[in-house]
N, C-alpha and C positions, 0 to 999 in steps of 0.2 A: 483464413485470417480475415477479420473482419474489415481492415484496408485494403481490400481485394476484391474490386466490383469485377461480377461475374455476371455479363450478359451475352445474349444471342445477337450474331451481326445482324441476323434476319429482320429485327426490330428496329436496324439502324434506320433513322430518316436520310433522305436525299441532302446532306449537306455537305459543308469541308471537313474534308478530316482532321482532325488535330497532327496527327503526324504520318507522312510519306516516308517508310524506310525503303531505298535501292540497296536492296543486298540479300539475300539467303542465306549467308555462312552463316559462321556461329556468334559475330556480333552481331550483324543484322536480326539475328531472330532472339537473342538474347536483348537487346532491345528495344523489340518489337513484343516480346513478353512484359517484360519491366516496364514499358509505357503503359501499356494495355490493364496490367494490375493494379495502376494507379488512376484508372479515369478515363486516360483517352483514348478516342475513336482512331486507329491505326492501321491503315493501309501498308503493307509488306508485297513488292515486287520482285520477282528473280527470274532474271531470264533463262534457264536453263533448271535442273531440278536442284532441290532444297542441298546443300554441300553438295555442289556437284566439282567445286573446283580446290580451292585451298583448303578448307575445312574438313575433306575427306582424306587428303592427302600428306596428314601429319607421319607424325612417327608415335603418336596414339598416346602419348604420356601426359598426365596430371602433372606439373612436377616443377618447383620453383626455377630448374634452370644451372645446375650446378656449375656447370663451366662459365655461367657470366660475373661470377665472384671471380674470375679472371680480368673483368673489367668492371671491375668497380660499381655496378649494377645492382646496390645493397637493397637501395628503394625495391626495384625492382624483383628482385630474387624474394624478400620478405613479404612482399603483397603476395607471391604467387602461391610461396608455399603457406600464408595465412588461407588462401582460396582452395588449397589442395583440401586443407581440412574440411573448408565448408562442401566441396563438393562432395566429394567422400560422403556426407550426412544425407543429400539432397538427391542424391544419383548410383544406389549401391549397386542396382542393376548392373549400369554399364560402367559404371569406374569401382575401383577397388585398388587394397594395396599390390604392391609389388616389391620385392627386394633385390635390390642391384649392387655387381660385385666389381670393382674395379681393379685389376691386376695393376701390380707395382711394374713398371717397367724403369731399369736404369738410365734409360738412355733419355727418358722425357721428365715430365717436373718431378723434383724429389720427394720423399715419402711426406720427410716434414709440413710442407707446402700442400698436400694432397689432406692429411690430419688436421690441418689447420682448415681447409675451406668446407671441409664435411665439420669440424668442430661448428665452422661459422652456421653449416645448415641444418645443423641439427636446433640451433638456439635461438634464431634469427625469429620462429614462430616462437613464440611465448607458449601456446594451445596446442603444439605438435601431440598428437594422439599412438605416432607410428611407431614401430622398435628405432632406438638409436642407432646409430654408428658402431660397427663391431669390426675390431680388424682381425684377418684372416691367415691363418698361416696354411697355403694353396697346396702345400704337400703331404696335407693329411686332413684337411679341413672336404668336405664333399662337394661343394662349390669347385672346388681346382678342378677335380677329377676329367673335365673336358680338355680343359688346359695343356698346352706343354709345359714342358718341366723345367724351363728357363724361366717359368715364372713362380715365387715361392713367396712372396708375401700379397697383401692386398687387404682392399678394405669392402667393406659389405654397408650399404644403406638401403632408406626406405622412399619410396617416390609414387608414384599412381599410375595408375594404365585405364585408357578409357577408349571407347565407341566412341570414335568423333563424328561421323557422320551422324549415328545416335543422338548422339548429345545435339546437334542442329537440330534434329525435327520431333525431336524432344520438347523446345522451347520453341520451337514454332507449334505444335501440338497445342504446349501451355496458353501460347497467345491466342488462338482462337478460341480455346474456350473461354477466356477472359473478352471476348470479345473482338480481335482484331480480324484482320481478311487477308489470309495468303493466300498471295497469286502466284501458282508459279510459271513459270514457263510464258513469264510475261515483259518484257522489255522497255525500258523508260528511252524512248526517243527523244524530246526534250520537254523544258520546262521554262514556262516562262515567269518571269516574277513581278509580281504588284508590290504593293505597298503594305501590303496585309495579304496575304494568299499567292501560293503558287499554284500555274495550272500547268501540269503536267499532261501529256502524250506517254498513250500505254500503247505497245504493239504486243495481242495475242500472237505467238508465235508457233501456235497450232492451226488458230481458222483465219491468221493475217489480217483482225480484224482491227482495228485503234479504237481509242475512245479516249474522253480527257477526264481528269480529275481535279480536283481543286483540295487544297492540302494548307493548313496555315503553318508549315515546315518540312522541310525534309533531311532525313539525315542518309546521309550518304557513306553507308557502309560496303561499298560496292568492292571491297580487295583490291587483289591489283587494276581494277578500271576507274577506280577512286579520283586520278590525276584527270582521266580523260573523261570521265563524267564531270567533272568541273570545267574543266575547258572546253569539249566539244558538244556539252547536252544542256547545259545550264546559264553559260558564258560568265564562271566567278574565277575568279584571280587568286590563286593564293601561293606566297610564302613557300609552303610546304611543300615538300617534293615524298614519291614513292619510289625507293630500290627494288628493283624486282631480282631476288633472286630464288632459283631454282631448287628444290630437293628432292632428292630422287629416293629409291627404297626398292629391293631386293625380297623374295620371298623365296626361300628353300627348304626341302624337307628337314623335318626337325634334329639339330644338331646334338642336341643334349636333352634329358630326359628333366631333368630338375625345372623347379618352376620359378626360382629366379634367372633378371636378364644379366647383362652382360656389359659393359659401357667401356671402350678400347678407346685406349690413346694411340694417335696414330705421330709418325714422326712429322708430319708436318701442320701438330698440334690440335689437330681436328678431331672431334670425337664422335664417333661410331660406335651404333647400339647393336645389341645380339639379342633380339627378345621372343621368349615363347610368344607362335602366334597362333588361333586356331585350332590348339591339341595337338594339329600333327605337323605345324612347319613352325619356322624361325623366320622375323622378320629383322632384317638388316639395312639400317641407315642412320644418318645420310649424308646427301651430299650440301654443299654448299657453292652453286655455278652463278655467277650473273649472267641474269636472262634478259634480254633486250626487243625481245618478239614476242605477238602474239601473247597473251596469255592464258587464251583458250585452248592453245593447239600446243601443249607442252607434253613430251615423252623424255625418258632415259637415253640417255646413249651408253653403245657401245666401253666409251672410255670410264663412265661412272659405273656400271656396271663389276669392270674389271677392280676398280679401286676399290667397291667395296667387298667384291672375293679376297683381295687382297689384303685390305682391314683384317678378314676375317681370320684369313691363312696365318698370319703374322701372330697371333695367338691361339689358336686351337687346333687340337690334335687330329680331328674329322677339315679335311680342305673340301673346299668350295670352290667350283668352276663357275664359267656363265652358262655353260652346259645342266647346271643343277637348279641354274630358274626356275619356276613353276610360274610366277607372276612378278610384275613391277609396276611400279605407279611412282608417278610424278605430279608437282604443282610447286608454283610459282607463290614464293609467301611474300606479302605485300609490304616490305618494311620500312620502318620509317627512315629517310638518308639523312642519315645524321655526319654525312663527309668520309666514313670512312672511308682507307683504301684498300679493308681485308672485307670481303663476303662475312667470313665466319664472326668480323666484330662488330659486325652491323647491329646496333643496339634492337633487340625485341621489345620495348617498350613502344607506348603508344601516345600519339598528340592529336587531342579533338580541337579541330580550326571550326570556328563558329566565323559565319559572317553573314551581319548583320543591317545590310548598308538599306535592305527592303524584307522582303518577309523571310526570316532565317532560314538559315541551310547549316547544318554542322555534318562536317569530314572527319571519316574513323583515318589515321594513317597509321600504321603499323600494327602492334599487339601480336599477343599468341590466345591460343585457345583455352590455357589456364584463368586467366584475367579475364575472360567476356563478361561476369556477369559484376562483376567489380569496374571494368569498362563501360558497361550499360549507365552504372548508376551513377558514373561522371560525368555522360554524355547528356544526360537527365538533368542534373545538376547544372550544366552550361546553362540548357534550355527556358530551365522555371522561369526568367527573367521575362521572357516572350512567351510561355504556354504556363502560366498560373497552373494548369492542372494537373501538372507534371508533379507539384509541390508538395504531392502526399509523401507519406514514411515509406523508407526504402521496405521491401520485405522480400526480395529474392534470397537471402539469405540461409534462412532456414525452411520454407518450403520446398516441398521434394517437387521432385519431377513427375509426371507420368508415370506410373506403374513403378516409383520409389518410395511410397511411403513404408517401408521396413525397414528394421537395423539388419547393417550386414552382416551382422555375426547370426540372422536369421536365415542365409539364403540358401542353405543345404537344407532346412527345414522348408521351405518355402517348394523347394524342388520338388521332397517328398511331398508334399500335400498336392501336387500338382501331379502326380504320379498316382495318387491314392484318388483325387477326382476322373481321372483320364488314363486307367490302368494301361491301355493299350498304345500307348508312348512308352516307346524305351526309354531308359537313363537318358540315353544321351541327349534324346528330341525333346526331356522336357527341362534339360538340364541349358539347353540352348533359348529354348522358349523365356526360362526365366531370365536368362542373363541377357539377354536383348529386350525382355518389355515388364519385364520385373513381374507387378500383380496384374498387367494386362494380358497376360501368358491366360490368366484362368477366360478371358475374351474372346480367347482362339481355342483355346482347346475344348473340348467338349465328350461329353461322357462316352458316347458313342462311338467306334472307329467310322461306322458308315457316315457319318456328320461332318466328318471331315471332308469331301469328297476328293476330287485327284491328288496323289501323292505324282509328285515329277521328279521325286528324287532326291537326296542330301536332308530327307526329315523335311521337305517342305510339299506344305499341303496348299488346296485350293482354298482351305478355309482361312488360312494364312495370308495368301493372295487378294484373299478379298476381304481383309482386314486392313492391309496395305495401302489398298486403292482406296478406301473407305475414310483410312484415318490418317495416313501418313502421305499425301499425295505423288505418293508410286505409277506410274505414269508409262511406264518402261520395263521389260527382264532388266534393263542395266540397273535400272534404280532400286530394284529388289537384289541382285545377285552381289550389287559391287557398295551399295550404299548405306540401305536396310540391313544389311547380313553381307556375310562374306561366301554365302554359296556356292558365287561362282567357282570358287576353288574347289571344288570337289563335284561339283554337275558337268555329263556329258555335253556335247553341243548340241545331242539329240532333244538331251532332257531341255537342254534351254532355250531349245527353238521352241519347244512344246509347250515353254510357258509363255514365249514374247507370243504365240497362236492365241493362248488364254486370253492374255492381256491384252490384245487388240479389239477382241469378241467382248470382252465387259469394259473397256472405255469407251468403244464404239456404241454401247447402248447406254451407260452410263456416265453421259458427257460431265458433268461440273471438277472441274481438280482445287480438288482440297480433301480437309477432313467433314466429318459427318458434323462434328461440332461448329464447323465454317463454312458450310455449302453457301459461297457467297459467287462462284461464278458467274451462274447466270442473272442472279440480279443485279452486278455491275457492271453485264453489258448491256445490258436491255436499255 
């Protein structure tokens, strides 16, 4: 697009930057993109790897939110599923539809009330592009077939499923070629504030080196450390508070064959999802716990575990133990406290606190992963008052992502042509390639099998590996197996020591972390 200055940091001069993002997730880097496309010079810090905490740890949906038309959340449910559509267009790689079937149960809300909030979500987008609302009769319809037989009616709709950690370093990807500098694995100690400029304290937290910057804003998309970066790094005041709570998520072999999920009402009104994950397992959750610790150091427990076998058991034919885990993952989502006294009615929406008393700072508090980049372009919006440059036309809109510029009703065709370039890929290895980097798959793959060099297993090769390190600042096996792809569920320990050996051997000689489009390490330490 021609509002879309596309430069190399390498050319930046030694000056302030227009904007300081603290954060990695998928707002931070969503608007670290969106700034970046409009003009300004954008420094993006993350102390640990790109989603390494909330952002990776959803329950993977595109999707307005159906159960918050429970609470009145009309604003909020309409903007998301307006964004379902635009992402859908911009990201076919890693998001795509899904259709979800909701069992009637008697004992929880009644049919009518159930017809009526899917009526609301089918209409609420003007634009909806999805199949509508269909309801099910579970005793002969092929959807039931998992089902017991206490359940006989239902309704069937349409929502998204997406790579979220994807979709992070996706828009972090985007912003450096637009010019910005992700650092990751870099931590904001504090900052001090002038009149016109913040100087911030960076702690590399590889070589424990510091250094300072100068920023004439920063936005403070840090997730759950949002509160405590305001008051222990910055010393601003504000208003707004963050709820931390917890959700958890279950991974077991695949319950049912069919490729829609599954969305359970439980009796004590909470709802739990049954969704294909991976081909061969089912990912189940979640939970909704208040967390009060740490929110670096969060796992599942024992008792969440049980409740969501129990979710499961409660309607389908095949039961589920804790014995039938294969993986879980947990993270703490940052939300905004809006007073409730229920976890599960903790409002999902979002409030940008701008304060402005010296040189600006604005706080993301809440949001979901649907809204980021409709989030972005509010937070922008506060700002133009203080950064003029911020003022261009919005356009994250209809640009693709990284390796999405295809319609998705191409991406079967897309596979074969990627099969027909690189015959020596099975189905499946390029069937994966595509769906994790879309037209970047043709970047990795190569005509060659010898071109590829080490394979370590689960269709992952070395040339892969060091596309990762290259471009996606992969840093780690965990940041490949658990962030990048989801490997780890099907690679030995053998296999996976064998790549953290790799991976040691080419960052150890190939120090700067970033993309090849941002090799900006070493020149902002120097």
């Amino acid at each position: 697009m021609s509002s879309i200055r596309e430069v190399s940091p390498l050319n930046r001069e030694s000056a302030p930057y227009d904007v300081l993002v603290v954060g990695g997730g998928i707002n931070g880097c969503g608007i670290a993109r969106d700034a970046a496309g409009r003009g300004a010079s954008v420094l993006l810090v993350e102390q640990d790897d790109l989603a390494s905490h909330t952002s990776s740890a959803s329950t993977k949906l595109i999707h307005g939110g159906l159960r918050y038309l429970e609470y009145y959340e009309f604003r909020l449910v309409r903007e998301a599923l307006i964004e379902r559509e635009r992402l859908l267009k911009i990201a076919p790689h890693i998001i795509w539809p899904m259709r979800f079937v909701l069992p009637h149960s008697k004992i929880l809300r009644p049919a009518w009330l159930l017809r009526t909030g899917l009526f609301l979500y089918d209409h609420l987008c003007t634009t909806m592009t999805l199949p509508k609302t269909r309801a099910v009769d579970l005793r002969t319809d092929v959807t039931g077939r998992p089902l017991k037989s206490d359940y006989v009616r239902g309704f069937e709709y349409s929502d998204g499923w997406v790579q979220d950690s994807r979709l992070v370093v996706l828009n972090a990807m985007d912003a450096a070629r637009l010019g910005a500098s992700i650092n990751t694995r870099t931590q904001l100690i504090n900052a001090e504030r002038g009149s016109q400029l913040w100087a911030a304290t960076l702690l590399d937290r590889v070589s424990g080196e510091t250094r300072t910057v100068q920023a004439k804003a920063i936005i403070n998309a840090a997730g759950p450390w949002v509160a405590e970066l305001l008051q222990a790094r910055v010393g601003v005041a504000s208003k707004n508070k963050v709820r931390l709570v917890k959700g958890s998520h279950i991974v077991v072999p695949r319950l049912f064959e069919s490729k829609q999920a599954y969305i359970l009402q439980n009796p004590d009104k909470r709802i739990v999802f049954a969704i294909p994950y991976e081909q061969d397992f089912t990912l189940i959750g979640t939970t909704d716990v208040p967390w009060e610790q740490d929110p670096g150091k969060v796992e599942i427990s024992k008792a969440e575990i049980q409740y969501l076998c129990e979710s499961v058991n409660r309607y389908f034919q095949k039961s589920v133990s804790p014995d039938d885990v294969v993986w879980t993952y947990a993270g703490v989502r940052p939300l905004y406290d809006d007073n409730s006294g229920n976890a599960s009615a903790v409002t999902r929406d979002y409030v940008l606190d701008v304060d402005a008393s010296g040189a600006p700072i604005l706080s993301v508090f809440g949001g979901k992963i649907t809204t980021f980049r409709k989030l972005a372009e509010h937070a922008l919006e506060k700002l133009v008052t203080y950064l003029p440059v911020l003022g261009g036309p919005s356009w994250t809109a209809d640009t693709p992502l990284p390796g999405g510029d295809f319609a998705s009703a191409e991406f079967d065709r897309q596979v074969a042509k990627l099969q027909a370039y690189a015959p020596h890929l099975t189905p499946k290895t390029a069937w994966r390639l595509v769906r994790n980097y879309g037209l970047r798959a043709f970047d990795i793959a190569t005509a060659a099998e010898t071109e590829m060099g080490q394979w370590f297993g689960a269709t992952l090769s070395a040339r892969e590996v060091d596309y990762l390190i290259d471009n996606e600042w992969a840093r780690s096996a965990e940041d490949i197996l658990w962030r990048r792809s989801k490997l780890g569920l099907f690679m030995t320990d053998a296999e996976k020591a064998a790549l953290q050996t790799y991976m040691e051997e080419r960052v150890g000689t190939d120090r700067p972390t970033g993309s090849e489009a941002s090799q900006t390490w070493r020149q902002d330490v120097a």
